[in-house]
Backbone as a chain_set.jsonl record, in Angstrom:
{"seq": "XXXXXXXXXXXXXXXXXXXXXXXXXXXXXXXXXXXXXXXXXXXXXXXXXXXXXXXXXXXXXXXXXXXXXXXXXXXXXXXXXXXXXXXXXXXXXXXXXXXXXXXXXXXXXXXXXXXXXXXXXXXXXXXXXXXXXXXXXXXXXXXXXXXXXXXXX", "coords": {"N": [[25.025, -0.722, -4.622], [22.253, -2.018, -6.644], [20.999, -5.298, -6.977], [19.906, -7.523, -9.593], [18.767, -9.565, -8.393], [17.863, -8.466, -5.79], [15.962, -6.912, -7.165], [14.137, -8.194, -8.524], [13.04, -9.094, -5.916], [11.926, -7.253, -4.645], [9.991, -6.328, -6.469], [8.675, -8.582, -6.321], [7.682, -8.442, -3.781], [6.475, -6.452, -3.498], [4.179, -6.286, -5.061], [2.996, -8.685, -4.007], [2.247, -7.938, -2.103], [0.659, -5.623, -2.435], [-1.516, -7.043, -3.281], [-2.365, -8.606, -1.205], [-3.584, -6.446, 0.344], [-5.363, -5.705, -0.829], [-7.119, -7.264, -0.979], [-6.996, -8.904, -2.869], [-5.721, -11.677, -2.363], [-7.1, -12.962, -0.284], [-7.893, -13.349, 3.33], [-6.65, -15.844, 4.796], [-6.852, -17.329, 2.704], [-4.628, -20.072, 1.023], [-1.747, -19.931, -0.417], [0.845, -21.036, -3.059], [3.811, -21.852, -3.378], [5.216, -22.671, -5.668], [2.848, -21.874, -7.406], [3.394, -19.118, -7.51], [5.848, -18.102, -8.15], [5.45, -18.889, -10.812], [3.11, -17.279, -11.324], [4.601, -14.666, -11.274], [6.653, -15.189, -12.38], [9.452, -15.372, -12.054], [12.395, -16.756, -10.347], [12.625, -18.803, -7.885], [14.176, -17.926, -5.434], [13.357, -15.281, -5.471], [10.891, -15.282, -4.458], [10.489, -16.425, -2.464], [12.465, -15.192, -0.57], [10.525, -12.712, -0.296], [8.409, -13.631, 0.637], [9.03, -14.108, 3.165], [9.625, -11.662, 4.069], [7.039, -10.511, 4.024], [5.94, -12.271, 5.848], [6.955, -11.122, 8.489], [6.206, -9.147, 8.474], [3.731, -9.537, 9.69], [2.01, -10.257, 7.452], [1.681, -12.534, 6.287], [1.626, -16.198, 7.01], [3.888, -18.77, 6.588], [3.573, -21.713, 6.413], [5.692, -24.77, 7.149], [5.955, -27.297, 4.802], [3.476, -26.921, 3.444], [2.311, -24.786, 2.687], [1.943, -21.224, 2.061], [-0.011, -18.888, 3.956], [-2.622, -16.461, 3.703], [-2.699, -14.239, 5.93], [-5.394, -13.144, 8.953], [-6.497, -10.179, 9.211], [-6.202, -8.261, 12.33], [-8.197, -6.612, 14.581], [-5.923, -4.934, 15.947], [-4.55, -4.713, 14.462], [-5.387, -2.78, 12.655], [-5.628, -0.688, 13.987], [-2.967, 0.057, 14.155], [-2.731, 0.382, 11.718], [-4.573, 2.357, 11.699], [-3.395, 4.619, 13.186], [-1.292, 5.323, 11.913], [-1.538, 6.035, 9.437], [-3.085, 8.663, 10.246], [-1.093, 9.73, 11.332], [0.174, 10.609, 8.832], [-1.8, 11.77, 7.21], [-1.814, 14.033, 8.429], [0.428, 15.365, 8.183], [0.765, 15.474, 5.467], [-1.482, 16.869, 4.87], [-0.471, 18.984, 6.088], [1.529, 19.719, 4.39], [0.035, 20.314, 1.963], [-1.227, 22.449, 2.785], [0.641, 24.427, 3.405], [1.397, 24.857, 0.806], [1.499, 26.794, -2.51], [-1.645, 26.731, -3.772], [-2.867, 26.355, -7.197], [-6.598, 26.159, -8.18], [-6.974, 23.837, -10.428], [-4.471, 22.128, -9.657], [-5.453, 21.179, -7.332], [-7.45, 19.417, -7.712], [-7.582, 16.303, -8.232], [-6.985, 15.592, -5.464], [-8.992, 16.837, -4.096], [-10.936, 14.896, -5.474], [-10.223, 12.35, -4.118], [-10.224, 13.103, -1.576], [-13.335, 13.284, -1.289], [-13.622, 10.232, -2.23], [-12.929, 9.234, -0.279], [-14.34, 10.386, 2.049], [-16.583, 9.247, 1.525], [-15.587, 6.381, 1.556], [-15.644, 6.217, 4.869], [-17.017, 5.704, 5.926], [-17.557, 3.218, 6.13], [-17.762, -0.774, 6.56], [-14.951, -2.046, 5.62], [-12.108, -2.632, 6.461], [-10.379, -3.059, 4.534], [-10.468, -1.949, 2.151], [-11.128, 0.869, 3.476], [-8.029, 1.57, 3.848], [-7.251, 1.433, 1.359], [-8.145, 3.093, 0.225], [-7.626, 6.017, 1.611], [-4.524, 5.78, 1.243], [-4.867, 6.016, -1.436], [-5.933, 9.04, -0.721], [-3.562, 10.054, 0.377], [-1.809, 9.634, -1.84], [-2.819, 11.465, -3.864], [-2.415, 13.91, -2.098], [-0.068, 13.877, -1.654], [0.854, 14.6, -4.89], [-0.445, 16.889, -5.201], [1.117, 18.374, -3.653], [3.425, 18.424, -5.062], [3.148, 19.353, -7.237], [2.484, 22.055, -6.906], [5.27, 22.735, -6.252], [6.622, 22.478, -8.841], [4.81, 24.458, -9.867], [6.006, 26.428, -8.714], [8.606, 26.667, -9.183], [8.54, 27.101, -11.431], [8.082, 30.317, -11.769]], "CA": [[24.406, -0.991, -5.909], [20.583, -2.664, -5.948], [21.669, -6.178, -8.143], [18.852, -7.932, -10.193], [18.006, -10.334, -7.196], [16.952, -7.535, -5.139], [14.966, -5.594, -7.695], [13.033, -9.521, -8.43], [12.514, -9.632, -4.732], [11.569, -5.966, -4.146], [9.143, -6.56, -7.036], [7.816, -9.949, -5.985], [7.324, -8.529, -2.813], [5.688, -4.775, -3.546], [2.98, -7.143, -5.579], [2.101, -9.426, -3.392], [1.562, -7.166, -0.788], [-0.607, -5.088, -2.942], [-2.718, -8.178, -3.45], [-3.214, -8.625, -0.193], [-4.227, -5.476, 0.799], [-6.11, -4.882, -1.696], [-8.332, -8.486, -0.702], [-7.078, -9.714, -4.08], [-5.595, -12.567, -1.679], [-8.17, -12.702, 0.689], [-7.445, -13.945, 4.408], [-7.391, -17.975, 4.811], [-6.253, -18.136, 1.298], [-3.991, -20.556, 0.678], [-1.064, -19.663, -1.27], [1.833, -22.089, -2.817], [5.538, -20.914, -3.885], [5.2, -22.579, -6.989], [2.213, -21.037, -7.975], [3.468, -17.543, -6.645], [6.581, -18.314, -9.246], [4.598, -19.272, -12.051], [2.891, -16.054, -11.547], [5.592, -13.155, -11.337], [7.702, -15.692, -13.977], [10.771, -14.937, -10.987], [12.926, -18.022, -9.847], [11.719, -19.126, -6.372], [14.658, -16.978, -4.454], [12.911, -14.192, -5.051], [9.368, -15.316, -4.178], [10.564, -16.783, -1.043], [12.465, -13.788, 0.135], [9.381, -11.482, -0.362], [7.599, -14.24, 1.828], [9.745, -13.665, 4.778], [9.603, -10.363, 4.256], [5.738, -10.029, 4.485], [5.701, -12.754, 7.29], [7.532, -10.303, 9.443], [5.044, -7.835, 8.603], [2.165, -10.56, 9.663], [0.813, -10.396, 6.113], [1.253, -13.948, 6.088], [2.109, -17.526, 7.698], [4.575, -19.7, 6.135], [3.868, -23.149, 7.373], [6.694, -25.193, 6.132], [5.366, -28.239, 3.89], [1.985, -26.808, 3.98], [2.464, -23.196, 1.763], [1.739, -20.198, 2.797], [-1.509, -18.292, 4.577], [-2.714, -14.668, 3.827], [-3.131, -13.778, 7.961], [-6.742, -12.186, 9.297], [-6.022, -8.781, 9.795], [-6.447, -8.095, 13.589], [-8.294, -5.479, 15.261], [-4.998, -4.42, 16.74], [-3.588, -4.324, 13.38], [-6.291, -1.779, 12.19], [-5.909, 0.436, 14.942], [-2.046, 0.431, 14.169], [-2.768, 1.283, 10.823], [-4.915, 4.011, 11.86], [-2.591, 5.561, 13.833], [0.036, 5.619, 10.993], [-2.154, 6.647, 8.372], [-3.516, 9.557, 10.544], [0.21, 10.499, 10.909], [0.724, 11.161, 7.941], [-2.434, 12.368, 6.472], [-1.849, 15.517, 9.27], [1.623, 15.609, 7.407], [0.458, 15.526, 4.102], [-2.262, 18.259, 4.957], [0.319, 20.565, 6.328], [2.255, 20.051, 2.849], [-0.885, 21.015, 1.406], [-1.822, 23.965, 3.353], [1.505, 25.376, 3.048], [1.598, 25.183, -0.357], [0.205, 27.487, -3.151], [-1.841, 25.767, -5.522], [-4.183, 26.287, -8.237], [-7.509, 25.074, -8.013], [-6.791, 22.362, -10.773], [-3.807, 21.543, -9.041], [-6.178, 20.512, -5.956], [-8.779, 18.818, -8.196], [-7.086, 14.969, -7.831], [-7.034, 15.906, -4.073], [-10.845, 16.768, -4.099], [-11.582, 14.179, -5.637], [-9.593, 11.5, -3.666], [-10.768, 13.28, -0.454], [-14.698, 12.408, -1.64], [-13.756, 9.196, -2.259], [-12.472, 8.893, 1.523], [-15.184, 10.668, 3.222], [-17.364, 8.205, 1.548], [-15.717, 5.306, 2.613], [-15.043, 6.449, 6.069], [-18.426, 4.834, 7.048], [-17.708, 1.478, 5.668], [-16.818, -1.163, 7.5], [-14.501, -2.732, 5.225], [-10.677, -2.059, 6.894], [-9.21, -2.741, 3.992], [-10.915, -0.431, 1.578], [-10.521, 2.296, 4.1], [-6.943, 1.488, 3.752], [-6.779, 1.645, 0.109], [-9.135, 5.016, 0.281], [-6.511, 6.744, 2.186], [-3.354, 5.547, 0.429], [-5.549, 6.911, -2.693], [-5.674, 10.701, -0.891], [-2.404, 10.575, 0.338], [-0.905, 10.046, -3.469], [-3.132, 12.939, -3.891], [-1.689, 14.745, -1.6], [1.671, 13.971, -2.251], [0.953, 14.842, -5.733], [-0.964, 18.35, -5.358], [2.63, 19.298, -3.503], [4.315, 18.182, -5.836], [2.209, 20.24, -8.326], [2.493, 23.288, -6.251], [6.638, 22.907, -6.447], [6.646, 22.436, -10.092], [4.537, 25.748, -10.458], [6.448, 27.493, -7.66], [9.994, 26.79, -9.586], [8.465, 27.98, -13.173], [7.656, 31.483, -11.84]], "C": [[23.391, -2.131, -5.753], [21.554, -4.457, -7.328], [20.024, -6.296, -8.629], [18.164, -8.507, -9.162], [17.009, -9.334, -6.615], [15.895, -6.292, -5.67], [13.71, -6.57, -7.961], [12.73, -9.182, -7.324], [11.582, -8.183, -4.301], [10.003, -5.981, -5.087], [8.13, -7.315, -7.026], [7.052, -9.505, -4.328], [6.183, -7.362, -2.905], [4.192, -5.522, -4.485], [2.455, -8.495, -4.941], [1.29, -8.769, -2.369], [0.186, -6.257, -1.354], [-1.534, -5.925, -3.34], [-3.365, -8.629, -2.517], [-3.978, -7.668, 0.248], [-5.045, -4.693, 0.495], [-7.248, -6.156, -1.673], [-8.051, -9.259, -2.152], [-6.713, -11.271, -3.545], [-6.349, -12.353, -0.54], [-7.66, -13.473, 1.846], [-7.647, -15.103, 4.524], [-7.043, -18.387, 3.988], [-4.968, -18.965, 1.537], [-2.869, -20.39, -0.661], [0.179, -21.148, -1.726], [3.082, -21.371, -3.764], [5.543, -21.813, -5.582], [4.387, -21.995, -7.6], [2.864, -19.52, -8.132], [5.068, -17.312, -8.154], [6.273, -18.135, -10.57], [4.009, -17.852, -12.392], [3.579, -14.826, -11.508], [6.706, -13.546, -11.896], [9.318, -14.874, -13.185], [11.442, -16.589, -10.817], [12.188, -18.023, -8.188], [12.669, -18.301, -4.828], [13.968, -15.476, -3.966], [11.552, -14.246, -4.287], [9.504, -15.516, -2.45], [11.454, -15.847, -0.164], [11.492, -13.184, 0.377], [8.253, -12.477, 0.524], [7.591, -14.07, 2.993], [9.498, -12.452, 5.025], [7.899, -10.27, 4.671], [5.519, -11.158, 5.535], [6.074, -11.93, 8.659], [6.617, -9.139, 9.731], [3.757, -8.46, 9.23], [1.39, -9.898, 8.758], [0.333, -11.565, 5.874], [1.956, -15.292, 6.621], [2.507, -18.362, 6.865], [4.539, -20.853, 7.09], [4.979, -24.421, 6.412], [5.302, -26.936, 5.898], [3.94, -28.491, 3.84], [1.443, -25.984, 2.736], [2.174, -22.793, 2.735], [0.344, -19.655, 3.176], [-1.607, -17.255, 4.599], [-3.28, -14.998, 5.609], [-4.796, -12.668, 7.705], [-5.795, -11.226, 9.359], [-7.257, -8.585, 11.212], [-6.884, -6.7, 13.637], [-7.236, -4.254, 16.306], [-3.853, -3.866, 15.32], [-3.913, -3.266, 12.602], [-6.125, -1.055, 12.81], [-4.133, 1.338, 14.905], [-1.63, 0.884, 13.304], [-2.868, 2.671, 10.36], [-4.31, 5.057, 12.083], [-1.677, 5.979, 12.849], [-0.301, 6.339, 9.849], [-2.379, 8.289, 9.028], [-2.478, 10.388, 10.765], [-0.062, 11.293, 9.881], [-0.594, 11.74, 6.781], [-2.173, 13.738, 6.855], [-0.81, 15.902, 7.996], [1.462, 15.76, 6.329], [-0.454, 16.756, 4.108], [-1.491, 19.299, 5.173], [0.679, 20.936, 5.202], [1.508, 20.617, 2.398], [-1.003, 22.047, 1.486], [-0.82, 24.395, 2.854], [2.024, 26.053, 1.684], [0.793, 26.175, -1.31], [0.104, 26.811, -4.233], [-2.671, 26.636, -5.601], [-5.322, 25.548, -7.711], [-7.446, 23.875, -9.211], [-5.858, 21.649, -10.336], [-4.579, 20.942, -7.826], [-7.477, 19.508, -6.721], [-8.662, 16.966, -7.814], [-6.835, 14.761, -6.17], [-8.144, 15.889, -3.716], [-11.361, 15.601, -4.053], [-11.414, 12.513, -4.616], [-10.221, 11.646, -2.014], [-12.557, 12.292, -0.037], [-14.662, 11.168, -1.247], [-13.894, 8.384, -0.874], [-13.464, 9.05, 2.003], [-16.297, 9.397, 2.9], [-17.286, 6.732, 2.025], [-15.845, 5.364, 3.624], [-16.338, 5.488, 7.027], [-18.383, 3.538, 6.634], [-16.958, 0.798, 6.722], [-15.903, -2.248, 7.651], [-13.511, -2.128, 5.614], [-9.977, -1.655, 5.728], [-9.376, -1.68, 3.125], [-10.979, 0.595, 2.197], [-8.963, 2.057, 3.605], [-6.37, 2.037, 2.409], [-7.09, 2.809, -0.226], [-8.355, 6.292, 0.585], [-5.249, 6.458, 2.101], [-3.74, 6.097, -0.226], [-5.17, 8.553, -2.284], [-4.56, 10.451, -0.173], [-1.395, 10.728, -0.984], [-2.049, 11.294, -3.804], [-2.646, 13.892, -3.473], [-0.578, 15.293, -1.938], [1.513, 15.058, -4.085], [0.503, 16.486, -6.29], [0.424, 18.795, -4.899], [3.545, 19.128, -4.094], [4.058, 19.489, -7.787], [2.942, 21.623, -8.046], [4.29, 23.709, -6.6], [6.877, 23.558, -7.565], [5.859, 23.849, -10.45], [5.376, 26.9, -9.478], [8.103, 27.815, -8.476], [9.554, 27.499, -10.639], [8.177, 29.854, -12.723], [9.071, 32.241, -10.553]], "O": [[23.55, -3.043, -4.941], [22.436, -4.381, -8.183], [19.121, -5.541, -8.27], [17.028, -8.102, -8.91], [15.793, -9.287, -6.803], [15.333, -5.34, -5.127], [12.552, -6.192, -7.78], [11.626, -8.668, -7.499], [10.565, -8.294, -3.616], [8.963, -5.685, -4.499], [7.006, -7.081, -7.469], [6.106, -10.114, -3.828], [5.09, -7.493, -2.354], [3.13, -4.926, -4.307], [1.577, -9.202, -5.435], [0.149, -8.951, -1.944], [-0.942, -6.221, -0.861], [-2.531, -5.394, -3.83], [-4.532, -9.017, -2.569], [-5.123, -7.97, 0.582], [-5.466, -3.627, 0.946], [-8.253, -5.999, -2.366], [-8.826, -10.139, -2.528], [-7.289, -12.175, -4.149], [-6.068, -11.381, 0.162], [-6.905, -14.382, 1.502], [-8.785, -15.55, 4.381], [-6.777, -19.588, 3.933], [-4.187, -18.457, 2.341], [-3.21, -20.727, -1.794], [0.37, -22.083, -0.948], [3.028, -20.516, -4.647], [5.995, -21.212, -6.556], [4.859, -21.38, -8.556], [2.599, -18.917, -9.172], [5.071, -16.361, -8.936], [6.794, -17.317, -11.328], [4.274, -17.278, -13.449], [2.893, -13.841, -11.78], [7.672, -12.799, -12.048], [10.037, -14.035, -13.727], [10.783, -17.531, -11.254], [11.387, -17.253, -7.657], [12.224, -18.119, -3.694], [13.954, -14.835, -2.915], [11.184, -13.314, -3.572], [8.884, -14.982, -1.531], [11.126, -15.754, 1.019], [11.413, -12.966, 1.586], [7.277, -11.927, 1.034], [6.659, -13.915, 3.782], [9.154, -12.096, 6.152], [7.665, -9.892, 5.819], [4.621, -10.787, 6.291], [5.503, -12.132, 9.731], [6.369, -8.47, 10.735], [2.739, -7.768, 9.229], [0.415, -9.181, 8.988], [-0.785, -11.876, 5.463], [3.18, -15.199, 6.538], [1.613, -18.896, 6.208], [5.157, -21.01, 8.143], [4.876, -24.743, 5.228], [4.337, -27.362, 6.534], [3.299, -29.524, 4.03], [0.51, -26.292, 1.994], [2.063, -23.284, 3.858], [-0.547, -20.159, 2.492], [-0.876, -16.643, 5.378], [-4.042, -15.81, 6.134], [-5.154, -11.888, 6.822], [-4.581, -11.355, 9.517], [-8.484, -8.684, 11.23], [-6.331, -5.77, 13.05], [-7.535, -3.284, 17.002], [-2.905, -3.087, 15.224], [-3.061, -2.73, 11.892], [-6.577, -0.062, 12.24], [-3.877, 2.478, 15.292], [-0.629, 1.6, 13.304], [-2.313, 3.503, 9.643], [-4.438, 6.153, 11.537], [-1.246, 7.125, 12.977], [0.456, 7.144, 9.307], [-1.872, 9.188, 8.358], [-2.593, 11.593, 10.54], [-0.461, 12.456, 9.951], [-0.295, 12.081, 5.636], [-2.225, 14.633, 6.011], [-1.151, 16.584, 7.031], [2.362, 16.502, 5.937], [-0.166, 17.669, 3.335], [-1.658, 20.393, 4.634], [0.437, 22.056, 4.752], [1.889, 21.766, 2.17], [-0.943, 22.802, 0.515], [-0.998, 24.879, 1.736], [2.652, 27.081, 1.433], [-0.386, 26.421, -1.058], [0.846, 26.418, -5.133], [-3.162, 27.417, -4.786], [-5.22, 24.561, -6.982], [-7.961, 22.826, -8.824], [-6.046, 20.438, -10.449], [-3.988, 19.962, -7.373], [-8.341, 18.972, -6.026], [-9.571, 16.413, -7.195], [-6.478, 13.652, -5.771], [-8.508, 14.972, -2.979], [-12.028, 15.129, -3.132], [-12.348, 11.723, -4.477], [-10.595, 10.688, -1.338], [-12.903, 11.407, 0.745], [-15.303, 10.746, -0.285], [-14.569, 7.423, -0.505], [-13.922, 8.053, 2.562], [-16.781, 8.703, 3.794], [-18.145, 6.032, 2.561], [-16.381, 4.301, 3.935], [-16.465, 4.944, 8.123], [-19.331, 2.791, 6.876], [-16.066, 1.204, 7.466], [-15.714, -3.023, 8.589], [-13.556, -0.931, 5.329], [-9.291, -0.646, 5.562], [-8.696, -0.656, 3.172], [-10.884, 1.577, 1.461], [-8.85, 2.686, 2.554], [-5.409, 2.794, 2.269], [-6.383, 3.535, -0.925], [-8.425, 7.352, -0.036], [-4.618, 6.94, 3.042], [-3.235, 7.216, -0.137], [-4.465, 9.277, -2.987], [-4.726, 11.572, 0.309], [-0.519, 11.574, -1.166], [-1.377, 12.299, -4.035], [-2.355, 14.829, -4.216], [-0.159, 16.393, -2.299], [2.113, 16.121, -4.237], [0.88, 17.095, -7.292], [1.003, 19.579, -5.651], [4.614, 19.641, -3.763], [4.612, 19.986, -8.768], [3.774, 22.159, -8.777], [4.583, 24.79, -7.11], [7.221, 24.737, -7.642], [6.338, 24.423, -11.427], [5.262, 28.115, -9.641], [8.679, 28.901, -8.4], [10.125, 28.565, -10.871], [8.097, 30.59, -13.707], [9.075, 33.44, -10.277]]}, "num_chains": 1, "name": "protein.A"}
């Protein structure tokens, strides 16, 4: 059974991370655990769990009596992205293929694709990143489509 702690910390943590990775905390920033409190209105167990937790991930450097540091993202860390993303876009395409959709069921797919091919030439990491999280909830969501019309008939 999940308690309250761990749904604060799961929460404190699933929003910071999307702040980083989304450049809303930009690299170099300087973060501080009371601020980080103040803002997700949590007690400081949870904030500072979800710290550790994304330090492990090198999202970010806890220097003790310092705060904390959004981390550069490394050229080694991009390439390990890539690889994981490209997993699972294959995987997400198969779902696709195999499935039968509608063409409005593929339209949030289309469009999500676009969005991708257009970034694909940028040569911002993280907005690729966010570009292709974007068509994989597409993805996910056209097979999820496809289910939902496959059970009604």
């Amino acid at each position: 059974m999940t308690t309250l702690r761990e749904k604060s910390t799961d929460s404190v943590y699933q929003q910071l991370r999307t702040k980083i990775l989304s450049n809303e905390f930009r690299p170099g920033m300087q973060l501080l655990e009371r601020d980080l409190v103040s803002l997700f209105g949590v007690s400081r167990t949870p904030v500072r769990e979800a710290l550790v937790r994304l330090q492990k991930e090198n999202l970010l450097q806890i220097v003790p009596r310092h705060g904390i540091r959004v981390r550069q993202v490394s050229l080694a860390d991009i390439e390990e992205i890539n690889q994981v993303q490209t997993s699972l876009e294959a995987t997400a395409a198969g779902i696709v293929a195999a499935a039968t959709l509608r063409a409005k069921d593929l339209a949030p797919f289309d469009q999500a694709l676009q969005r991708h091919g257009a970034g694909a030439r940028e040569k911002r990491p993280r907005r690729l990143v966010r570009r292709r999280r974007s068509l994989l909830r597409a993805s996910a969501e056209a097979g999820r489509q496809s289910s939902a019309h496959a059970d009604r008939q």
